[in-house]
N, C-alpha and C positions, 0 to 999 in steps of 0.2 A: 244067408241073410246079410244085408248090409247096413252101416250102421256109421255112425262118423268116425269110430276108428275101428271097425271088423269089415275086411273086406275078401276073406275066404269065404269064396263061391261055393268051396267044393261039400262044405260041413253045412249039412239042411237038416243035422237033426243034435237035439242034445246029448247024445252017448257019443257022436262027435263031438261037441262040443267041448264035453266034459274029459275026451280023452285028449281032445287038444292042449287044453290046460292042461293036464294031467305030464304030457310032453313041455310043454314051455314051463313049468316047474322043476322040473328036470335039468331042464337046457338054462334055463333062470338060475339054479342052484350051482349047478356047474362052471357057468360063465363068469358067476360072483366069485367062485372060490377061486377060478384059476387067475384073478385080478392079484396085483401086490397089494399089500398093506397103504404104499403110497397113492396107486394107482386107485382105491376105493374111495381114499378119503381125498384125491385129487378135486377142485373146483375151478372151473376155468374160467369164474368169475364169480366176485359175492351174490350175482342171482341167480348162479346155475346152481342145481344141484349137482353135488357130486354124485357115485356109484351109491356110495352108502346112504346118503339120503335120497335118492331114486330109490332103494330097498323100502326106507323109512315111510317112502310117501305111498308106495303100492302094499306096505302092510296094511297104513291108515284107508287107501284105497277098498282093501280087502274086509277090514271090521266094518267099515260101512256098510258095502254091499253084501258081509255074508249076513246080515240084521238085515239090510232090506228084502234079498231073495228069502228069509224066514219067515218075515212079515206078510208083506204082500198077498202068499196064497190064505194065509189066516186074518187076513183085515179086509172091511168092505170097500169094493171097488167105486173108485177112481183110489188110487193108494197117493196121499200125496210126500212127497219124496222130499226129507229134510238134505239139505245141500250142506256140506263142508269145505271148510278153507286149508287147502293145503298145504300153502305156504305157510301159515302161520302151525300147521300142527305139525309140519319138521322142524321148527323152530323151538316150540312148546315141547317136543320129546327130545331134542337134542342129537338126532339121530348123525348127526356127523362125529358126535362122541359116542357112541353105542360100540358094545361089543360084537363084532362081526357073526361068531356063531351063533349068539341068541337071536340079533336080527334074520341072518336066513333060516335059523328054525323056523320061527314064529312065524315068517312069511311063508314057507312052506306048506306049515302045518293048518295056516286058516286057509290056504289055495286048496288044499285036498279036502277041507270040508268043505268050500263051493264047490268043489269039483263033484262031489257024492251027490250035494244038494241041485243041481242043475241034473244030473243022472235022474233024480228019484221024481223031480217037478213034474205033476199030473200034466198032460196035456193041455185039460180045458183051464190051468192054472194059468200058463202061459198069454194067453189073451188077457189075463186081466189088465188093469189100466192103472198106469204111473202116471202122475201127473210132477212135472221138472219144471219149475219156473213158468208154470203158466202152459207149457206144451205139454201133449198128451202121448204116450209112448206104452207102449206093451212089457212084459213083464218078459218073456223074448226077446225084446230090441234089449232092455237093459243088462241082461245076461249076456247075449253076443258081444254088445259095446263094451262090456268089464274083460272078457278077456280078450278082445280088440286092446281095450286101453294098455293091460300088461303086456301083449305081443308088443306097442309101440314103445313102452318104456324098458325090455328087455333089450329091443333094436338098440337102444342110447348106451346101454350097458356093453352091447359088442362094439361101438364105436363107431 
């Protein structure tokens, strides 16, 4: 499925999906850890994020979307989809001062419950309807496009 940022052709089903993430958690945990100290909290400008706020934002990322993928199949459809600002909640967590091991736990540990949760999502769940600022999207397109969006912010992490 494609998606505005999922463009693996080759994963047509959620147990791909889910094992994809499953690898870019992996590869996500490993890339963070082998960064230095300097190189995490590096910013190459006051509106970039650094490494460690790129963690910070795909946690915030992650709490979102594992409440929306929970919701969705248990709310009546069109599901409308509250939106987040994510500049301001790296801000409001401070994640450029966070401890590095608690930040990729945490982000770990909510990936692998989406990643269970996309595994177990019925079928005819998947068609349901999100509705994002007025446009209408499947309950699949937004799953694909979340770990689409971590594959593009792990890319920024390898540099």
């Amino acid at each position: 499925m494609k998606t505005y940022y999922f463009n693996e052709e080759n994963i047509a089903s959620t147990d791909q999906l889910s094992d994809l993430l499953d690898s870019w958690v992996i590869e996500g945990k490993n890339t963070y850890r082998n960064l230095t100290e300097e190189d995490r909290s590096f910013k190459p400008s006051p509106e970039v994020w650094s490494p460690r706020e790129i963690i910070g934002h795909l946690i915030d990322s992650a709490r979102y979307n594992l409440m929306r993928f929970s919701e969705i199949p248990l709310e009546t459809s069109p599901y409308m989809l509250k939106v987040y600002d994510p500049d301001n909640l790296v801000l409001l967590f401070d994640y450029q001062n966070q401890n590095d091991k608690n930040l990729i736990t945490f982000w770990e540990q909510l990936n692998l419950q989406i990643s269970g949760l996309i595994r177990n999502v019925k079928t005819a769940d998947l068609e349901r309807l999100v509705i994002i600022q007025s446009e209408v999207f499947s309950l699949a397109y937004i799953m694909y496009d979340y770990v689409g969006h971590l594959g593009h912010h792990l890319a920024e992490l390898k540099g």
